[in-house]
MARPA-946350 format. One record per residue (C-alpha): x, y, z; residue number from 1; residue in three letters. Coordinates in nm, 2 decimals. Layout:
N
+--------+--------+--------+-----+------+
:   east :  north :     up : seq : type :
+--------+--------+--------+-----+------+
:      X :      Y :      Z : NUM :  ALA :
...
+--------+--------+--------+-----+------+
***
This chain:
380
+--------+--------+--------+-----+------+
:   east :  north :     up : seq : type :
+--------+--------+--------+-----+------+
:   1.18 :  -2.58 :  -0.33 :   1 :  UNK :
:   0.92 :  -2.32 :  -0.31 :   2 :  UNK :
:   1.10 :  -2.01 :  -0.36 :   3 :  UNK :
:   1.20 :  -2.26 :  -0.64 :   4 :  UNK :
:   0.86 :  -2.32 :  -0.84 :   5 :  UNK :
:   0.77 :  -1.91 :  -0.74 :   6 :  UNK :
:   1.11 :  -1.82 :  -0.99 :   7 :  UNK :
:   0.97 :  -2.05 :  -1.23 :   8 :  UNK :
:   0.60 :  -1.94 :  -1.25 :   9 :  UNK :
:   0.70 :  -1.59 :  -1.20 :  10 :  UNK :
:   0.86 :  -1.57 :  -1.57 :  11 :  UNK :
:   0.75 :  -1.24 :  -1.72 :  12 :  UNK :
:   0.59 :  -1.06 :  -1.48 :  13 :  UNK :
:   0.87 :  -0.88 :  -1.32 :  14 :  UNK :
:   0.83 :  -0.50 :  -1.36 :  15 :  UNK :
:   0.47 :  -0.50 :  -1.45 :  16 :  UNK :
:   0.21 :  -0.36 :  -1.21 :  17 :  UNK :
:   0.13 :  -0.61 :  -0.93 :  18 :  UNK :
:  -0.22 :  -0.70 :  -1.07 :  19 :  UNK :
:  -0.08 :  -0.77 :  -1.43 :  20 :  UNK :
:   0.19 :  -0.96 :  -1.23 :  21 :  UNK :
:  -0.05 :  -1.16 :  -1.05 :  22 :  UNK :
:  -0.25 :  -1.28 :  -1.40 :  23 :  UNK :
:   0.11 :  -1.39 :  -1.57 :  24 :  UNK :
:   0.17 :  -1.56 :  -1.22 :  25 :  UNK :
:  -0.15 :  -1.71 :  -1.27 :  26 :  UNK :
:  -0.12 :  -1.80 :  -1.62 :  27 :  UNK :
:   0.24 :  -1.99 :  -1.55 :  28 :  UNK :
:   0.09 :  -2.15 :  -1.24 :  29 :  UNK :
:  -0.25 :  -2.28 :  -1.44 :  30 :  UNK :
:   0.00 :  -2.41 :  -1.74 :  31 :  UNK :
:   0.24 :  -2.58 :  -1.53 :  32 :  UNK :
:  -0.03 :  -2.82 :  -1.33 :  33 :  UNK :
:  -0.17 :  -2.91 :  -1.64 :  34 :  UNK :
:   0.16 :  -3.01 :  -1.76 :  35 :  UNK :
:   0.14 :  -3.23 :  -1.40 :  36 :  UNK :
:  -0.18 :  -3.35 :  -1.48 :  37 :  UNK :
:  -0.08 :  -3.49 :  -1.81 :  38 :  UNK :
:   0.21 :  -3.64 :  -1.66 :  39 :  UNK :
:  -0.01 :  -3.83 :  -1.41 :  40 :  UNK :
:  -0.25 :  -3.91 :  -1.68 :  41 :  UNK :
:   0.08 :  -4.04 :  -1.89 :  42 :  UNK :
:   0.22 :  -4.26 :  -1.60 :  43 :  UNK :
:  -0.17 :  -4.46 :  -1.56 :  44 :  UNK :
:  -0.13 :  -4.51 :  -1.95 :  45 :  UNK :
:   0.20 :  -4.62 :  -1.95 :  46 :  UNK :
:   0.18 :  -4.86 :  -1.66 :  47 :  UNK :
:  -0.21 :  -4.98 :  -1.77 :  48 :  UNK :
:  -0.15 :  -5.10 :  -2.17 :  49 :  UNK :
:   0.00 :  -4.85 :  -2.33 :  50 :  UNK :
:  -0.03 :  -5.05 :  -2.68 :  51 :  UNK :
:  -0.41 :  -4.92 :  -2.60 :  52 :  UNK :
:  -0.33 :  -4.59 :  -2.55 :  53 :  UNK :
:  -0.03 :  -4.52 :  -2.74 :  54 :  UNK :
:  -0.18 :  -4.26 :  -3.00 :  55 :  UNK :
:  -0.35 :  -4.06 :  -2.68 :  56 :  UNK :
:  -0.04 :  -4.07 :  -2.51 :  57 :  UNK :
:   0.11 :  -3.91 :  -2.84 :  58 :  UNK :
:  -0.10 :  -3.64 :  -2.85 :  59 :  UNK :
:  -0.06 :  -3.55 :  -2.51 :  60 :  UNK :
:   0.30 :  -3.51 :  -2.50 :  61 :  UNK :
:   0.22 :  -3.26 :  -2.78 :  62 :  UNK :
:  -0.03 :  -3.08 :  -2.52 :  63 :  UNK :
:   0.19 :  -3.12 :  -2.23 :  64 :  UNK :
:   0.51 :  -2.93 :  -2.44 :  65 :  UNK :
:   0.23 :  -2.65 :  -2.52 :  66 :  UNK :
:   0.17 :  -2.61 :  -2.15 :  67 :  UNK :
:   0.50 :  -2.57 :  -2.08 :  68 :  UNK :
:   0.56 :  -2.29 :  -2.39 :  69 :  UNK :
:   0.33 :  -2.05 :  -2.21 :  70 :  UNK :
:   0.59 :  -2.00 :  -1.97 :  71 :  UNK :
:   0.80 :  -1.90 :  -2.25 :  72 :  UNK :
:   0.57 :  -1.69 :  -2.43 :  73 :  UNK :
:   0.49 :  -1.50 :  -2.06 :  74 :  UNK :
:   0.87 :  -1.49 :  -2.07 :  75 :  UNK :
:   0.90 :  -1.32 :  -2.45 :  76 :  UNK :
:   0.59 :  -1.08 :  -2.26 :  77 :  UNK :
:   0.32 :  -1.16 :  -2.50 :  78 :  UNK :
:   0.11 :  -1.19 :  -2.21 :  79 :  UNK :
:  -0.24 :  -1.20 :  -2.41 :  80 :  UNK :
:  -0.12 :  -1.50 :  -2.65 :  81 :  UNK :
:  -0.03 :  -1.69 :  -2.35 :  82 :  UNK :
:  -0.36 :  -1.64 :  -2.22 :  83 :  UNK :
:  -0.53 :  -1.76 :  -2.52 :  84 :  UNK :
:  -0.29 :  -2.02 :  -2.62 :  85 :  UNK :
:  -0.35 :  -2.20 :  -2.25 :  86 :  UNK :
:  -0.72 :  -2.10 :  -2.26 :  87 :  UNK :
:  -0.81 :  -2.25 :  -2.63 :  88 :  UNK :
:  -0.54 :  -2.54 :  -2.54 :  89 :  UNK :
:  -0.73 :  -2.68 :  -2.25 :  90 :  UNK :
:  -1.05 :  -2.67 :  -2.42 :  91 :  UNK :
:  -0.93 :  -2.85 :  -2.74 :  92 :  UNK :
:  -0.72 :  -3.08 :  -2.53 :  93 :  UNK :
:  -1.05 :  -3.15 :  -2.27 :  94 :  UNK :
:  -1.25 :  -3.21 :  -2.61 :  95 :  UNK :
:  -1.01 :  -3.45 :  -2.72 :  96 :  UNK :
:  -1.01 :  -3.64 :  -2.38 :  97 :  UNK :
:  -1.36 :  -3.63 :  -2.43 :  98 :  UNK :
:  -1.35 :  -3.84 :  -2.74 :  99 :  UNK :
:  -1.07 :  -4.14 :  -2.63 : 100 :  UNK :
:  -1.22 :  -4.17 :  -2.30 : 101 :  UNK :
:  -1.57 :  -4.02 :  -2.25 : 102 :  UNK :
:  -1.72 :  -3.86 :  -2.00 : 103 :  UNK :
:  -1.65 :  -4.13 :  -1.73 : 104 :  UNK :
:  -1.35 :  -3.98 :  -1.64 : 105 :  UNK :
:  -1.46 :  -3.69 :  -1.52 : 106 :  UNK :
:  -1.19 :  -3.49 :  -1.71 : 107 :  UNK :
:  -1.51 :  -3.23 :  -1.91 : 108 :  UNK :
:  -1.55 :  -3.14 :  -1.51 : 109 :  UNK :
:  -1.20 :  -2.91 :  -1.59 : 110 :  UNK :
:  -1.37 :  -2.72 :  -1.86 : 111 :  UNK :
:  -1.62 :  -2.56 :  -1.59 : 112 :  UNK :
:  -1.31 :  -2.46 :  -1.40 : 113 :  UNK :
:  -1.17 :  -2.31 :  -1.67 : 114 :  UNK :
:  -1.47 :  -2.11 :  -1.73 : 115 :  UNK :
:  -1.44 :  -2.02 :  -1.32 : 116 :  UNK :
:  -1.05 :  -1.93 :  -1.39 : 117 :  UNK :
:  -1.14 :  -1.67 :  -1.67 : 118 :  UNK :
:  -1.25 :  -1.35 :  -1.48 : 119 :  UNK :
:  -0.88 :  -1.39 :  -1.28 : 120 :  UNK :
:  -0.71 :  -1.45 :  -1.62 : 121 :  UNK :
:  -0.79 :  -1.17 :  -1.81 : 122 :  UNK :
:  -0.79 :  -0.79 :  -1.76 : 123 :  UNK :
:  -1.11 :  -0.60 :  -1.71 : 124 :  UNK :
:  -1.03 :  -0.41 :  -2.03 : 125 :  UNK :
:  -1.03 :  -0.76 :  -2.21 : 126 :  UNK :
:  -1.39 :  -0.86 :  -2.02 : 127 :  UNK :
:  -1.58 :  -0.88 :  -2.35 : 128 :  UNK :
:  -1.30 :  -1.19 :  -2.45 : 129 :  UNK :
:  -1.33 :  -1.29 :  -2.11 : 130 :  UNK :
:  -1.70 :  -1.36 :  -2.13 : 131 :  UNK :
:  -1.68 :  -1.52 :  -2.50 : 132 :  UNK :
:  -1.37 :  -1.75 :  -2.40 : 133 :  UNK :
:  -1.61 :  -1.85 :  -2.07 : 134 :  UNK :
:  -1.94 :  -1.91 :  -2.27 : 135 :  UNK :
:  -1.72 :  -2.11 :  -2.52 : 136 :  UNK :
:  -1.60 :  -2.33 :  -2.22 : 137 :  UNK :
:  -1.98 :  -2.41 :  -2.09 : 138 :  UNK :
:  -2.08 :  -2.44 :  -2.43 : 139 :  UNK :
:  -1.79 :  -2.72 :  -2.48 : 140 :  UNK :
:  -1.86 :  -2.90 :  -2.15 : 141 :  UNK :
:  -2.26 :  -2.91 :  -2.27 : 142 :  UNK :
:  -2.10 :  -3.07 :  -2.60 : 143 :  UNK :
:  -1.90 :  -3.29 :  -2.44 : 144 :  UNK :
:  -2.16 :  -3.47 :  -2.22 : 145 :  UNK :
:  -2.39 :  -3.49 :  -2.54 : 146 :  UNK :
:  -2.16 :  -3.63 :  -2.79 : 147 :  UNK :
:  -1.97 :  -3.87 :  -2.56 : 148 :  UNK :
:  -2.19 :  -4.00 :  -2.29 : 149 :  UNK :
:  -2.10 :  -4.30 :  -2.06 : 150 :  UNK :
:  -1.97 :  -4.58 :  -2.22 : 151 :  UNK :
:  -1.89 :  -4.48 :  -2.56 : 152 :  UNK :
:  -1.49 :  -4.39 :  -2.51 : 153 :  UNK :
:  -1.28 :  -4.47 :  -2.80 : 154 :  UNK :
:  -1.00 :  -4.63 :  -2.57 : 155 :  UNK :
:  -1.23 :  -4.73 :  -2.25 : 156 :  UNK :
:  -1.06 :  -4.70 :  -1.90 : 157 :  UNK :
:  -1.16 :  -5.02 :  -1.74 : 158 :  UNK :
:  -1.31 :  -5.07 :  -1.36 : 159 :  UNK :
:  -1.22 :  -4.98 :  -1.12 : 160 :  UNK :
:  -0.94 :  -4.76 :  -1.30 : 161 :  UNK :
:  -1.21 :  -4.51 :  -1.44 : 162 :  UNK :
:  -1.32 :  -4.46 :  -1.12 : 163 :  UNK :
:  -0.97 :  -4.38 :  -0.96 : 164 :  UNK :
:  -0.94 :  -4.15 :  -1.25 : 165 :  UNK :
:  -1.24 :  -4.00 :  -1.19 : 166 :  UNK :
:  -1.18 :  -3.95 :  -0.83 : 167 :  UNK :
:  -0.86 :  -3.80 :  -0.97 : 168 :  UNK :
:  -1.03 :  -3.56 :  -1.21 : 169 :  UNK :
:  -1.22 :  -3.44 :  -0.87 : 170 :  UNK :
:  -0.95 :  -3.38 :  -0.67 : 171 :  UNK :
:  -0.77 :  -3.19 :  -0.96 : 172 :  UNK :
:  -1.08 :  -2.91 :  -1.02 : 173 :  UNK :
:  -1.08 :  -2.86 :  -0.63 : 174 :  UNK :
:  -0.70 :  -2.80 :  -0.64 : 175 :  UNK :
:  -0.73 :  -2.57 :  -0.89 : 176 :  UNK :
:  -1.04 :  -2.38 :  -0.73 : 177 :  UNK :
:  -0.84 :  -2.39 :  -0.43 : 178 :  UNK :
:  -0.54 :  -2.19 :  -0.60 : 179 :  UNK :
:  -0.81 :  -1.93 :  -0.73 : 180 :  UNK :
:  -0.94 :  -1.91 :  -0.38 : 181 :  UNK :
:  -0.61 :  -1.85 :  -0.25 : 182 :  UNK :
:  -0.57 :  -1.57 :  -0.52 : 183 :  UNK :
:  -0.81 :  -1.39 :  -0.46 : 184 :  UNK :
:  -0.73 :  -1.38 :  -0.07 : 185 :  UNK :
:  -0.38 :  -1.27 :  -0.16 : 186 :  UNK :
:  -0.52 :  -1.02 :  -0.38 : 187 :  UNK :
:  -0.76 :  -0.90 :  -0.11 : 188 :  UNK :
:  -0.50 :  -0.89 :   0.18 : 189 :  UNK :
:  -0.29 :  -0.68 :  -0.11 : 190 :  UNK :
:  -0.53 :  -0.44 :  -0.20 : 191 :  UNK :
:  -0.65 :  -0.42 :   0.18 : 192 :  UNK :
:  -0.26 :  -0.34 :   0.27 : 193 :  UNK :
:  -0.22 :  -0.11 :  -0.04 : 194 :  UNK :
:  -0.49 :   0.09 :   0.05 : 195 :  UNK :
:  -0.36 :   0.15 :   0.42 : 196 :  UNK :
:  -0.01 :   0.21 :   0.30 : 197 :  UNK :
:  -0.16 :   0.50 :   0.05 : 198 :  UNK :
:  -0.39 :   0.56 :   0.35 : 199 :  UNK :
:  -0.12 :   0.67 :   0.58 : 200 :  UNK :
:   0.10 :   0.81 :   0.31 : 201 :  UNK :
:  -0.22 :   1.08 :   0.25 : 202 :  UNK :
:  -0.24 :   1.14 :   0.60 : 203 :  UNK :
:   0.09 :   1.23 :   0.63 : 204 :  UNK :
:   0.09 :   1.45 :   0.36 : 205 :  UNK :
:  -0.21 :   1.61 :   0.47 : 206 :  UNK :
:  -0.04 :   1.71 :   0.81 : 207 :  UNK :
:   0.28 :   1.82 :   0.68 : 208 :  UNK :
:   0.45 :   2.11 :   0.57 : 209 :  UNK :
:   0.65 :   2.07 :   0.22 : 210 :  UNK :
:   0.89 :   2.30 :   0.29 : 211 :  UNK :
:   1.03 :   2.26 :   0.59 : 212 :  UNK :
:   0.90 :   1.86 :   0.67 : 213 :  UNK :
:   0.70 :   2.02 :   0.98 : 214 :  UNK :
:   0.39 :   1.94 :   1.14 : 215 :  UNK :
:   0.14 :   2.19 :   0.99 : 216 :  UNK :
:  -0.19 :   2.39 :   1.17 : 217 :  UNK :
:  -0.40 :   2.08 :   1.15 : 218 :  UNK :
:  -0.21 :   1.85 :   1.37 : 219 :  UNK :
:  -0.15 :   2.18 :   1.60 : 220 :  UNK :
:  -0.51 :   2.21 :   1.63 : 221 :  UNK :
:  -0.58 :   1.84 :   1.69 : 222 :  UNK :
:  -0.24 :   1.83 :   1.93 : 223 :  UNK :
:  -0.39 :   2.18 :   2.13 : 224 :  UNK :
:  -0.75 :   1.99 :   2.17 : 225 :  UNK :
:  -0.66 :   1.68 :   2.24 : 226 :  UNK :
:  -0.38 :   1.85 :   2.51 : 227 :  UNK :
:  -0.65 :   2.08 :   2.68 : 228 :  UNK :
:  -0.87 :   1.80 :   2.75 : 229 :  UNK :
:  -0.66 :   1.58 :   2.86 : 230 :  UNK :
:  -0.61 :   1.92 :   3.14 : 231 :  UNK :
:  -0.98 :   1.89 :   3.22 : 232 :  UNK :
:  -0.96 :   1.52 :   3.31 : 233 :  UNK :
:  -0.61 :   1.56 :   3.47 : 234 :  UNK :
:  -0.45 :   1.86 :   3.63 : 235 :  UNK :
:  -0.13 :   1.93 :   3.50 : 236 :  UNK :
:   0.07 :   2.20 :   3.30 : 237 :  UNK :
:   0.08 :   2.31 :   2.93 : 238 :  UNK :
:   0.30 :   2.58 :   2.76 : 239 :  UNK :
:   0.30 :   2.69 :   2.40 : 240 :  UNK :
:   0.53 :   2.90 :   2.23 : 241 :  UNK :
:   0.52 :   3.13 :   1.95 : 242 :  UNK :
:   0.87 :   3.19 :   1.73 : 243 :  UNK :
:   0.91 :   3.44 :   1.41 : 244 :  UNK :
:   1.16 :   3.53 :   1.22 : 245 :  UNK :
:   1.29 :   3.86 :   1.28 : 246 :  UNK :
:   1.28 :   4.10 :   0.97 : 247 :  UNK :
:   1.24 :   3.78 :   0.73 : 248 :  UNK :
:   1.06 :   4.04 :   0.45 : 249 :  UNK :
:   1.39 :   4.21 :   0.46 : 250 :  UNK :
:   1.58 :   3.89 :   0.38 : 251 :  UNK :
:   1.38 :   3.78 :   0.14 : 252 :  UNK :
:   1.38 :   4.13 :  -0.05 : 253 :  UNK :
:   1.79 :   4.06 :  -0.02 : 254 :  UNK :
:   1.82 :   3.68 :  -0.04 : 255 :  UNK :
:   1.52 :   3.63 :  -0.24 : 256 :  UNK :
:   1.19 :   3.34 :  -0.20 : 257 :  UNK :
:   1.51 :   3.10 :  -0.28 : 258 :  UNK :
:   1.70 :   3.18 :   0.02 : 259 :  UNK :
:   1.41 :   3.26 :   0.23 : 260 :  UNK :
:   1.31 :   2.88 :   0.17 : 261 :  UNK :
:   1.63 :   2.79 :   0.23 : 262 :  UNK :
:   1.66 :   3.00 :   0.58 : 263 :  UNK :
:   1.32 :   2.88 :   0.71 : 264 :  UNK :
:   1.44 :   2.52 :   0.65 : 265 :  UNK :
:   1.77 :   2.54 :   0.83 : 266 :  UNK :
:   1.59 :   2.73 :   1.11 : 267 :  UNK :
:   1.30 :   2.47 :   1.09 : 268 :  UNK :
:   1.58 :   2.20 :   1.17 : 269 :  UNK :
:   1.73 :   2.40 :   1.49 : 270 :  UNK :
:   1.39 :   2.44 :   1.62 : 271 :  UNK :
:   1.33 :   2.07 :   1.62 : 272 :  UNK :
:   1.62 :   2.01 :   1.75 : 273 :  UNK :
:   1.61 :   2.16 :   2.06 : 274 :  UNK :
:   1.31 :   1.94 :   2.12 : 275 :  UNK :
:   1.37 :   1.63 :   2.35 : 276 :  UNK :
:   1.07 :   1.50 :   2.48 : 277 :  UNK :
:   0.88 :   1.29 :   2.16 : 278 :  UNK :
:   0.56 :   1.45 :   2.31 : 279 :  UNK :
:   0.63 :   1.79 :   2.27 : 280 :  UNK :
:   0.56 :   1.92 :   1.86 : 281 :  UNK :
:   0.65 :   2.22 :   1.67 : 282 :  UNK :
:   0.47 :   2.30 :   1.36 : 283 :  UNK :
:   0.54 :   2.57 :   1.06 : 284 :  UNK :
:   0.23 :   2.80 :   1.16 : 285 :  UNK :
:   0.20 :   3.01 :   0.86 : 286 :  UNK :
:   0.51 :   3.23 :   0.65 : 287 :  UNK :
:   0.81 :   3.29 :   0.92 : 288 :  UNK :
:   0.61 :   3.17 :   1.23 : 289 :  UNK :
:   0.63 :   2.86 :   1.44 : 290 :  UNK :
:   0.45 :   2.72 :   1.74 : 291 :  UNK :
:   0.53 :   2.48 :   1.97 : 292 :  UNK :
:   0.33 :   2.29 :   2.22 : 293 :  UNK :
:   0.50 :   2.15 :   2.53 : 294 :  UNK :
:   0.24 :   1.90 :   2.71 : 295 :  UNK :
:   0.35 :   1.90 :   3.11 : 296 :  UNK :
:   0.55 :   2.20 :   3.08 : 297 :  UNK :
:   0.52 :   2.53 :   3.34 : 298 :  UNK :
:   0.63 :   2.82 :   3.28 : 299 :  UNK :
:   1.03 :   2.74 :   3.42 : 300 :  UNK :
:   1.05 :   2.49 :   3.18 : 301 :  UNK :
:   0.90 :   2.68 :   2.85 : 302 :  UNK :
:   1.08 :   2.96 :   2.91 : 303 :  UNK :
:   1.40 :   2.76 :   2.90 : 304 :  UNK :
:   1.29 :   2.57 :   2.57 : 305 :  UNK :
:   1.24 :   2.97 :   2.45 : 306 :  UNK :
:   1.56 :   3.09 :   2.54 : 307 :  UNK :
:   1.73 :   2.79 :   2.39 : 308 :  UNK :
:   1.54 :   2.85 :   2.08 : 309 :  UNK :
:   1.65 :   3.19 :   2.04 : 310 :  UNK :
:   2.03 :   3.04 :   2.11 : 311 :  UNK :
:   2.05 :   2.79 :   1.87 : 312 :  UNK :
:   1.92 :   3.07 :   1.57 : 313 :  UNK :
:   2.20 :   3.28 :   1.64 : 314 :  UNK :
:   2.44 :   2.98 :   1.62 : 315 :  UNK :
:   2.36 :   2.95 :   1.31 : 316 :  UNK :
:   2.49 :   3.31 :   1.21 : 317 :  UNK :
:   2.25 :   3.34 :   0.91 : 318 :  UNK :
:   2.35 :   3.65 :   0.75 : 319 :  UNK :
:   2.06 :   3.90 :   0.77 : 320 :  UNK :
:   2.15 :   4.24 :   0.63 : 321 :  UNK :
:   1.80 :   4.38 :   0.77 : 322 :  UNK :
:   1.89 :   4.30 :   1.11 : 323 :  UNK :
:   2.02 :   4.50 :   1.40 : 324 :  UNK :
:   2.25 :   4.21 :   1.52 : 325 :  UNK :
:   2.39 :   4.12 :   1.14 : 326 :  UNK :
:   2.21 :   3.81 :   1.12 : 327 :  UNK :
:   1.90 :   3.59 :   1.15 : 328 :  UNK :
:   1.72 :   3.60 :   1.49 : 329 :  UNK :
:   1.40 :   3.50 :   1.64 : 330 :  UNK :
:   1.19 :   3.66 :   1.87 : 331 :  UNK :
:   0.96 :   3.45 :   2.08 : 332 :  UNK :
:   0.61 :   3.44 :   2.31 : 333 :  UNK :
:   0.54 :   3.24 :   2.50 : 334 :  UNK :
:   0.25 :   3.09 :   2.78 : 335 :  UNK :
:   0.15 :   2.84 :   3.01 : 336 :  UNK :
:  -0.12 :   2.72 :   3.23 : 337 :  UNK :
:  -0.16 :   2.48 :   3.48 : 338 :  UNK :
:  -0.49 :   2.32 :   3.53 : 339 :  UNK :
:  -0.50 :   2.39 :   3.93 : 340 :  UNK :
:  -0.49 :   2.77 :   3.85 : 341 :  UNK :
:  -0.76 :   2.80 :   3.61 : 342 :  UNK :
:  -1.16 :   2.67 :   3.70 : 343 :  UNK :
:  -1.42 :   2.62 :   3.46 : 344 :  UNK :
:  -1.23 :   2.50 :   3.20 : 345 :  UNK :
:  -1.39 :   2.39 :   2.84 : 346 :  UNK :
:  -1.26 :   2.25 :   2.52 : 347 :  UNK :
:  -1.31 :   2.51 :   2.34 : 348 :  UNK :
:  -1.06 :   2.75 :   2.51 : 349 :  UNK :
:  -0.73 :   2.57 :   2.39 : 350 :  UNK :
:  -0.70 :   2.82 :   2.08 : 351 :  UNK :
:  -0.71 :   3.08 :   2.40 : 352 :  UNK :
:  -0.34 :   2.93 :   2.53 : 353 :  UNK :
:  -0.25 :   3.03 :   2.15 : 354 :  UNK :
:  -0.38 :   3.36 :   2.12 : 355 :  UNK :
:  -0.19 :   3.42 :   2.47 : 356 :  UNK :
:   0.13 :   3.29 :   2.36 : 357 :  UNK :
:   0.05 :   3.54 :   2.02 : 358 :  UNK :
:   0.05 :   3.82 :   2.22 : 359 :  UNK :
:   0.36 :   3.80 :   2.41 : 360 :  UNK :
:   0.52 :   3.73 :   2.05 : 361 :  UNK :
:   0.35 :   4.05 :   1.97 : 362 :  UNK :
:   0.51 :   4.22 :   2.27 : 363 :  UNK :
:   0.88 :   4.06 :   2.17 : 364 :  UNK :
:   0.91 :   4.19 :   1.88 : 365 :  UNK :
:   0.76 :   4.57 :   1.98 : 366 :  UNK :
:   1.01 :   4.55 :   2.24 : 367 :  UNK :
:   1.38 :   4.51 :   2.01 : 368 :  UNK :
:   1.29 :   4.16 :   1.89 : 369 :  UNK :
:   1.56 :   3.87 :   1.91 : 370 :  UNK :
:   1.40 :   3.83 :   2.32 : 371 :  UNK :
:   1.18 :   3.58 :   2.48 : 372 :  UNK :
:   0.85 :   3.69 :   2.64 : 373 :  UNK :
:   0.60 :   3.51 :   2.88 : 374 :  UNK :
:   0.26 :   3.61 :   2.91 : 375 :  UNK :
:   0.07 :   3.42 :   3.20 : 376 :  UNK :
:  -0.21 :   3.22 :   3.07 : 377 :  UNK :
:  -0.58 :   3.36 :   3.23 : 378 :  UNK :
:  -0.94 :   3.19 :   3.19 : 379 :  UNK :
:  -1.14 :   3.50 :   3.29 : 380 :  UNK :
+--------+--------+--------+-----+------+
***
């Protein structure tokens, strides 16, 4: 039944951005209990002497089939005539009611909801017709009570029906604040989730690398700090390892900045690969070069992740003109440290494990390149 009455007041607004699509939802959903409200209204006359009433009743049916066309005009998207045709509707129609039967039935009490209902109703480009369609409304309402008091209805609702009706009109405004009340949560909890989503989305962008969908030197930064304290509260081990490219300037001066993207992606996607544990990260630290961080790691186990690295490039038999071996290669540094060797330990030495782990790359590549060195980690 719901999903139901959601496809019917949802007419129009598929497609349009979600706060357009909430006022058209709004629009529908404001047209459609007025049509119920009529029809209520319409039931009391019939069953109550509808000889009395017959000419109101008329000219309500005309009202209620107007309610029911703004779901058709949302559907043709004129979106701003169905505002104003429901907005100038229930003001002529509540001015009418007014007349036929006064102010004792507590219908006028709808034209200060409609004023309430405005700001949702409207965009805030359209704010200067928002405010003149609201003042119009209190205006009305001030009318209203002045030119048909108590007691002066053209077709009088007798006791104690004018009070049920009444009682009735009351219930109807706080339905209909209720439904702007729920709005308004709903587009709170949107925005509020909207804004995370976006929120995260930035974050991750901020962190990554666009070419190769890495980690970048901020999270290796945050990873190394956060790792190296987490040493000073807990002994334990931590290895990094630094990877280039052998002779990538040659490649791309062969293969151009086209292939060199597309080399440092596929290499990119070996290097993560041979990753196993979710703690440990690589990262695209800058042109050819990676780093790695391996959290509880000694120096066995991060030379093995080095040697593996260096494997799984040469599977890939990347042709490399440049190189001594005929194809793409990696040469590779790494370090470790384990918190029971080193004392006096501080959080700003973590960038120290990387400058370590620099060096031996340094000392790789003087040496032939395409090797793995270690270079033990020291705090003096």
């Amino acid at each position: 039944m719901l999903s139901k009455l959601h496809k019917i007041w949802s007419l129009g607004a598929e497609g349009n951005p979600i706060q357009l699509r909430r006022q058209i939802e709004l629009c529908n959903q404001l047209g459609l209990f007025a049509f119920v409200v009529c029809a209520i209204y319409q039931t009391f006359f019939v069953l109550s002497d509808f000889a009395l009433y017959s000419t109101f009743f008329t000219i309500n049916m005309l009202f209620m089939g107007g309610y029911v066309s703004i779901l058709w005009i949302n559907h043709r998207r004129w979106y701003l005539a169905a505002r104003l045709a429901f907005t100038l509707g229930v003001m002529a129609h509540l001015f009418i009611c007014g007349f036929y039967l006064s102010v004792d039935a507590g219908l006028p009490l709808f034209y200060i909801t409609l004023a309430g209902t405005l700001s949702f109703l409207f965009p805030r480009g359209q704010w200067c017709l928002s405010m003149s369609l609201t003042l119009l409304s209190v205006t009305l309402f001030v009318l209203v009570n002045v030119l048909f008091p108590s007691g002066t209805a053209y077709t009088p609702v007798l006791l104690p029906w004018v009070n049920l009706l009444h009682g009735f009109s009351v219930i109807g405004v706080l339905l209909v604040l209720g439904t702007l009340l729920f709005h308004y949560r709903h587009q709170f909890e949107i925005t509020e989730s909207e804004l995370l989503i976006n929120n995260h989305a930035l974050e991750t962008l901020s962190n990554t690398d666009p070419l190769t969908g890495l980690a970048n030197r901020r999270v290796l930064d945050e990873t190394l700090r956060r790792e190296w304290l987490q040493l000073m509260r807990q002994p334990g081990a931590l290895s990094v390892i630094m990877c280039d490219v052998d002779h990538f300037k040659h490649y791309n001066d062969r293969f151009g900045h086209g292939g060199g993207d597309r080399c440092l992606q596929r290499v990119a996607l070996v290097l993560q690969a041979e990753l196993a544990r979710p703690a440990d990260l690589i990262v695209r630290y800058g042109g050819e070069e990676f780093a790695l961080v391996l959290p509880e790691t000694d120096e066995r186990g991060a030379r093995y992740v080095a040697h593996k690295l260096c494997q799984a490039v040469r599977r890939l038999e990347i042709p490399n003109p440049g190189a001594a071996t005929g194809f793409v290669t990696v040469s590779v540094g790494v370090s470790s440290i384990h918190a029971l060797n080193c004392k006096g330990l501080n959080g700003e030495e973590g960038e120290s494990l990387l400058k370590c782990a620099d060096q031996a790359l340094y000392q790789a590549k003087s040496l032939g390149r395409d090797q793995v060195v270690f270079l033990a980690y020291s705090a003096e």
